[in-house]
C-alpha positions as CSV (number, residue, x, y, z in Angstrom):
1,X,0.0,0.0,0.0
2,X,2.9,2.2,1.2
3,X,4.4,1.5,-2.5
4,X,1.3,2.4,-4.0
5,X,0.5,5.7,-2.2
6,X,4.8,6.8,-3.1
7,X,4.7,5.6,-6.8
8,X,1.0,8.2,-7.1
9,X,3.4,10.6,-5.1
10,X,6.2,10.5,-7.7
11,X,3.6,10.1,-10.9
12,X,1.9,13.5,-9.8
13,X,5.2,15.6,-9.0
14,X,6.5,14.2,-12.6
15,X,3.0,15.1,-14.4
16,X,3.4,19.2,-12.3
17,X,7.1,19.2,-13.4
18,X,6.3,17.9,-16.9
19,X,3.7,20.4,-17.3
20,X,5.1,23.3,-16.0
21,X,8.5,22.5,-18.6
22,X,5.5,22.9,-20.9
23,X,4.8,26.5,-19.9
24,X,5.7,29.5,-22.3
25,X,8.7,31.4,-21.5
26,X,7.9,34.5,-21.2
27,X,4.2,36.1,-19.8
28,X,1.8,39.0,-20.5
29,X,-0.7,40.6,-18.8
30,X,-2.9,43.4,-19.8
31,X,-5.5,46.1,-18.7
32,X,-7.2,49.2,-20.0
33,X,-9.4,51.6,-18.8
34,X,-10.7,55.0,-20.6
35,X,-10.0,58.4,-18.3
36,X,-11.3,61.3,-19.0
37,X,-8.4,63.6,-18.8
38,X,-5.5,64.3,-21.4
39,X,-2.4,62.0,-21.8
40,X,-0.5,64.6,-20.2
41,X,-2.2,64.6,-16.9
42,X,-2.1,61.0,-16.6
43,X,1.1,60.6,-17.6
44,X,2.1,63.0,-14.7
45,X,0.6,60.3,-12.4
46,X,3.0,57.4,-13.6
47,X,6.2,59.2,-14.4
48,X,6.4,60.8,-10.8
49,X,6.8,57.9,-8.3
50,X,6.4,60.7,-5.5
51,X,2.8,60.2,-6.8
52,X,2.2,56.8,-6.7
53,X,0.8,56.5,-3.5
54,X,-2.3,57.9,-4.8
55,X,-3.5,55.3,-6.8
56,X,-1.0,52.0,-6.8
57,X,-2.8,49.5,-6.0
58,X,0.2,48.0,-4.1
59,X,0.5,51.4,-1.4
60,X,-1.9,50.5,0.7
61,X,-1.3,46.8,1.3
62,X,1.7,48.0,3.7
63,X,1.5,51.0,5.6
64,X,5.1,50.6,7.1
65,X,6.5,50.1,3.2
66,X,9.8,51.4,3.1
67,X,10.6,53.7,0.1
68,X,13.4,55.4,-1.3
69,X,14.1,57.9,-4.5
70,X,16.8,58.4,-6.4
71,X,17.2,60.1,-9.7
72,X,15.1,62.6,-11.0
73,X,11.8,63.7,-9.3
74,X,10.0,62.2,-12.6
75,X,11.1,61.2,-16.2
76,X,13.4,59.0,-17.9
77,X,16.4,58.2,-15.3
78,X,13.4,58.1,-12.0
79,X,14.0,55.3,-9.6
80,X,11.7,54.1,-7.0
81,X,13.2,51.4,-4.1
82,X,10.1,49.7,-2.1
83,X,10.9,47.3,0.6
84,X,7.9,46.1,2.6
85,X,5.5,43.1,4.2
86,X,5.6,39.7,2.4
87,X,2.5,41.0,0.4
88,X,4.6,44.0,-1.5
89,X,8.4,42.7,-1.2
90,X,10.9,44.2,-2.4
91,X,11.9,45.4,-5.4
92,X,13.2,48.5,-7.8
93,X,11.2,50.5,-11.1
94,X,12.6,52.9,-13.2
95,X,11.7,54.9,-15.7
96,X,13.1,54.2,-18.8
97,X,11.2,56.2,-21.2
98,X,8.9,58.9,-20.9
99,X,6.5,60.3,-23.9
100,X,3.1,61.9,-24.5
101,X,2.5,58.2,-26.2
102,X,3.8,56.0,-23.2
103,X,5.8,55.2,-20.2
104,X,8.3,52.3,-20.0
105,X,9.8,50.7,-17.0
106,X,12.2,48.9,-15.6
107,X,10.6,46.5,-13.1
108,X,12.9,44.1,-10.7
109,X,10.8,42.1,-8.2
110,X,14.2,41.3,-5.5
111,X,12.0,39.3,-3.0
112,X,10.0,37.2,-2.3
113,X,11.1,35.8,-5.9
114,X,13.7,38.1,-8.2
115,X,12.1,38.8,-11.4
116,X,13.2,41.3,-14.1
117,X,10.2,43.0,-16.0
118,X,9.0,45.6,-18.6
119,X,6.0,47.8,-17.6
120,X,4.6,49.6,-20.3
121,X,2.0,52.5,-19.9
122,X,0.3,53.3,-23.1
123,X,-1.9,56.7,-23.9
124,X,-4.0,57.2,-26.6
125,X,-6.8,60.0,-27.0
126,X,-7.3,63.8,-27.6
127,X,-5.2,66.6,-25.8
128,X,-8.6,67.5,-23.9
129,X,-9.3,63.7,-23.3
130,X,-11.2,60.8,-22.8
131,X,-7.6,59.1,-22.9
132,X,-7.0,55.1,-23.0
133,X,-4.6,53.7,-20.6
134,X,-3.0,50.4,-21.5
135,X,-1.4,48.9,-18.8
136,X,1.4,46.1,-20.0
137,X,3.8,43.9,-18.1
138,X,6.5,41.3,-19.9
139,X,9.0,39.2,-18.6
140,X,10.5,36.2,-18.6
141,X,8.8,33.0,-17.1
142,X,11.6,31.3,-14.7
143,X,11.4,27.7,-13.8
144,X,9.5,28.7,-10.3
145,X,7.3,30.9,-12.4
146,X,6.2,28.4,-14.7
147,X,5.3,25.8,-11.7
148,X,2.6,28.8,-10.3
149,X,1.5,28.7,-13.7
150,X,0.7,25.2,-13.8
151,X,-2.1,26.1,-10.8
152,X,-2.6,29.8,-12.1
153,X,-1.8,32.7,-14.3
154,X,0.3,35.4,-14.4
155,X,-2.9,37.3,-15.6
156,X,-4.8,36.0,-12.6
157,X,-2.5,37.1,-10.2
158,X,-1.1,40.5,-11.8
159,X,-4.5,41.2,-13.1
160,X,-6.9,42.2,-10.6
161,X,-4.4,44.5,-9.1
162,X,-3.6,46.0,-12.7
163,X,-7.5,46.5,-12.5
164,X,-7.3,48.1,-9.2
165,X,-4.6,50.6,-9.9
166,X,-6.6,51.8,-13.0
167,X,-9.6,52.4,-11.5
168,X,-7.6,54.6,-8.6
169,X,-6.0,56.4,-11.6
170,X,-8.5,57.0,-13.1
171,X,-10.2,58.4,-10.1
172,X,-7.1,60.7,-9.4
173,X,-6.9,61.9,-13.1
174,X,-10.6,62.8,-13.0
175,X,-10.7,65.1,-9.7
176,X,-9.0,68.2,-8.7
């Protein structure tokens, strides 16, 4: 019985390794929302890490978060440092590129796993607004990565919160 119960063991780990060498190697996930405000405004939002804390949805899931700047206030060259509760981690963004268009970022996730990202912010609309926000993130899909993905997404777990900081963006965009 003993036998049976270690060789169904050993089957199942093989079939979750097996599958998860099957897994792509790399991972998207994307949102959008439509805000009515101009590119510019928006953009102001995400290229200023001071203002963040207004509507990442990541601030307020630890109130003792350590943060740190360095660089410019906002723009190409911006770096922001976060090092908080198991729930946020630790990890490093910086803006690489800043335009009317979009906002790309460099985004390293140091713990509770290291991971080396692109976040892309994309704005399209009028000068006077509504503008569409495209939220993107890429990166590469490690071994570990790929097991999660065998019981989950990357869009199911980055999702929801992409979700979240839009609809506080937008909120912030659209007020005084």
């Amino acid at each position: 019985m003993l036998k049976l119960i270690a060789a169904v063991v050993v089957l199942a780990v093989a079939i979750i390794l097996i599958l998860a060498a099957t897994k792509p190697a790399t991972f998207h996930v994307e949102r959008s929302a439509t805000i009515a405000a101009p590119p510019e405004k928006i953009a102001a939002f995400v290229t200023d890490f001071h203002r963040w804390d207004a509507w990442s949805p990541w601030a307020k899931l630890d109130p003792a978060m350590q943060i740190a700047y360095s660089g410019p206030d906002s723009g190409t060259g911006a770096i922001y440092h976060w090092k908080g509760n198991s729930r946020v981690g630790e990890g490093e963004m910086e803006i690489l590129s800043a335009t009317p268009e979009k906002t790309g970022i460099r985004l390293d996730f140091i713990k509770p796993f290291e991971g080396k990202n692109t976040a892309m912010f994309y704005y399209s609309g009028s000068p006077a607004g509504p503008t569409t926000v495209r939220w993107t993130m890429d990166g590469p899909s490690s071994f570990m990565t790929k097991l999660m993905m065998v019981f989950t997404s990357m869009d199911k777990m980055v999702g929801p919160d992409f979700e979240r900081g839009l609809t506080n963006l937008k909120s912030v965009a659209e007020h005084p």
